[in-house]
C-alpha positions in Angstrom: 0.8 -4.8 -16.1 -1.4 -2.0 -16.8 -0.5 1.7 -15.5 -3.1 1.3 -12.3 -4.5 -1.8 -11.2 -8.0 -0.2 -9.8 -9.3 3.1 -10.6 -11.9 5.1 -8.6 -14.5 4.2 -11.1 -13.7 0.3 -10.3 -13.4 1.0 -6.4 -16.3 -0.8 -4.5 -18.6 1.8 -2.8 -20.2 1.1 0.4 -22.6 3.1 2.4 -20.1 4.7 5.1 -23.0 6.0 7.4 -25.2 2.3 7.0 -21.5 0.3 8.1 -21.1 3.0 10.8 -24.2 2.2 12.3 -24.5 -1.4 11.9 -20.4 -1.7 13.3 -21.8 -0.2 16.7 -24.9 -2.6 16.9 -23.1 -5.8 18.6 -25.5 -8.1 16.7 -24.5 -6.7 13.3 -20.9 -5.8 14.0 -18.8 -8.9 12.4 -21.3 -9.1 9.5 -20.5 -5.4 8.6 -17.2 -5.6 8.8 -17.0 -8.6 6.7 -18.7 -6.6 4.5 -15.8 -4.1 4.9 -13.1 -6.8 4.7 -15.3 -7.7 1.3 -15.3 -4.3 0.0 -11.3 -3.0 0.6 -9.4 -6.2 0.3 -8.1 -6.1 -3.0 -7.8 -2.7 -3.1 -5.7 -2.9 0.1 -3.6 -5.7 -1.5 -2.3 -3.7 -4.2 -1.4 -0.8 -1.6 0.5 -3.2 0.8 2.0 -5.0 -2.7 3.7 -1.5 -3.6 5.4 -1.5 -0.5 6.4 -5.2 0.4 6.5 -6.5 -3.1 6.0 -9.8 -2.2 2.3 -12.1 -2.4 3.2 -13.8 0.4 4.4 -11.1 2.5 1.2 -9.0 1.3 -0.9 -11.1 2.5 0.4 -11.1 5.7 0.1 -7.7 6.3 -3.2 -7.4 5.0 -4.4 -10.1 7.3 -2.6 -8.2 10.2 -4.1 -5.0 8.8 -8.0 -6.0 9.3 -7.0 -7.8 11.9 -5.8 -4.5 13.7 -8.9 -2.7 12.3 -11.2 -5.3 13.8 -9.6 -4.4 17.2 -9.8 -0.8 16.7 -13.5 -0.7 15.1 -15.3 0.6 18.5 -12.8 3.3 18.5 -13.7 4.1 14.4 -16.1 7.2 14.4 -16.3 8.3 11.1 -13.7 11.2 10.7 -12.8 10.2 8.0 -13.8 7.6 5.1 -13.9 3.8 6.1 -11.0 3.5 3.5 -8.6 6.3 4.6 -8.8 4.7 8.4 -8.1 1.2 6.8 -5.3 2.3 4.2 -3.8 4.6 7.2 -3.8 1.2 9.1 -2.4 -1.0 6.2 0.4 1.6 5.9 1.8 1.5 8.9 1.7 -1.9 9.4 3.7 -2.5 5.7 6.3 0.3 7.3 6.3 -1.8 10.5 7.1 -5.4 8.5 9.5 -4.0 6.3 11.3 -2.7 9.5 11.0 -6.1 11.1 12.4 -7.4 8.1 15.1 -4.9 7.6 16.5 -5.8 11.1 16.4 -9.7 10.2 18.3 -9.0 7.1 22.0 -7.8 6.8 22.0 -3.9 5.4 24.0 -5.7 2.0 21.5 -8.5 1.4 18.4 -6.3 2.0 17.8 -4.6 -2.0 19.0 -7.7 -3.3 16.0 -10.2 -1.0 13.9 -7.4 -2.1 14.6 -7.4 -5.8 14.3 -10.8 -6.0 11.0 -11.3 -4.1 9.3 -9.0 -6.5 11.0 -10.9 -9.3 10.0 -14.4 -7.8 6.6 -13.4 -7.5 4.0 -15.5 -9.0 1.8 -12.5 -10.0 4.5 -10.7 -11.9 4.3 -10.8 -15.1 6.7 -8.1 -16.6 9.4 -7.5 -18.9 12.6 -6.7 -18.7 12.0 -3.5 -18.5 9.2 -3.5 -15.9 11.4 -5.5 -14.1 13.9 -3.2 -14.1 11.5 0.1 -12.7 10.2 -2.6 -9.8 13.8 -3.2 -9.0 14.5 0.3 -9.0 11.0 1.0 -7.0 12.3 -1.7 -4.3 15.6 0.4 -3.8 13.6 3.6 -2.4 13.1 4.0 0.9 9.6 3.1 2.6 7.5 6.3 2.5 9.0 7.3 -1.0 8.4 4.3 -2.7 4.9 3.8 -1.4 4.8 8.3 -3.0 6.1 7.0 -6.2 3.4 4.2 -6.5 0.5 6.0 -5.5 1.7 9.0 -8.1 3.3 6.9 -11.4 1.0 3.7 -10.9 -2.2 4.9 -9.6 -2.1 7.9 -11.1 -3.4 9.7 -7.8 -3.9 13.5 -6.9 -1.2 14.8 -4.6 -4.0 16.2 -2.3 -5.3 12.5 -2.6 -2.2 11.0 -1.4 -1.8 13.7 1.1 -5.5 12.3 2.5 -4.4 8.9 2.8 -0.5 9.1 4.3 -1.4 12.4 6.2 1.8 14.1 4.8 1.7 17.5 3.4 1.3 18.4 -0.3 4.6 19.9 -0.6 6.5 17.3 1.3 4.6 14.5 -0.7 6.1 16.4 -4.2 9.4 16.4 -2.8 9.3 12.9 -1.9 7.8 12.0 -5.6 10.9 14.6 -7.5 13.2 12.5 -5.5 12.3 9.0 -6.0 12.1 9.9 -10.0 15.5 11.1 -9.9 17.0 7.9 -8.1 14.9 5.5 -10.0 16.0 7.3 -13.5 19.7 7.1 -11.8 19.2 3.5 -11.3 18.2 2.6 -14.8 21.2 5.0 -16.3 23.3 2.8 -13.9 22.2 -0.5 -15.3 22.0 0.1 -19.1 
């Protein structure tokens, strides 16, 4: 598995002003946003994958995600970039699963279902020790595992980050210094 899976030279660009006019035109609404849906999936995938670590799961909440951006598109007016919005959206709804899924699953079983979804998953590919670092990952906490992917994987700006999870800088470092230290404490623990 390579260090990022899309960079911002490989990210799909789409004319924000052109979809914003065509999403408030009734007749042209569903085709632009198809176009949307087009544009973000797999970009959105990878996001969600971080944080649910699971294909199946991941798909799910992508399908939930534009299907909660679909509902929300007449209240969409541009503040901010068509992808922000719809990784903003994607976000909480992977928070919102994995708390669903938290409360379905006993507090002891929950790292290991986690651990071995990622494992069991048919697009992982990784060695032993790539297995290891996702199995770490998976023990984090929501918001500072999704901080730890965004930083180590996608090799992303803070200021980025801060842009698409609405967290400040600072707060987005500490979450990052912390989730290094209990994933380094995690592999110590297990060699």
């Amino acid at each position: 598995m390579s260090k990022r899976h899309s960079s911002a030279s490989e990210m799909a660009k789409i004319d924000e002003q052109d979809i914003l006019k065509r999403i408030q035109d009734p007749q042209s609404k569903r085709r632009a946003f198809e176009e949307i849906v087009n544009v973000y999936s797999r970009q959105l995938y990878w996001k969600i994958h971080y944080v649910v670590q699971n294909h199946d799961d991941t798909d799910d909440v992508l399908q939930n995600t534009f299907i909660k951006a679909w509902r929300g598109l007449d209240n969409f007016k541009g503040d901010s970039a068509i992808f922000t919005w719809l990784y903003r959206i994607a976000y909480n709804e992977s928070i919102t699963f994995l708390k669903q899924r938290k409360q379905m699953t006993s507090i002891d079983d929950e790292d290991f279902v986690e651990q071995a979804n990622f494992v069991a998953d048919e697009y992982f590919d990784g060695d032993n020790t790539q297995e290891l670092l996702m199995q770490a990952v998976s023990t984090l906490p929501a918001k500072q595992k999704q901080v730890f992917c965004m930083k180590y994987f996608e090799d992303k700006k803070y200021e980025e980050i801060s842009d698409l999870v609405g967290t400040s800088v600072g707060a987005l470092k500490a979450s990052y210094h912390i989730a290094v230290e209990k994933i380094t404490n995690f592999i110590k623990s297990k060699e």
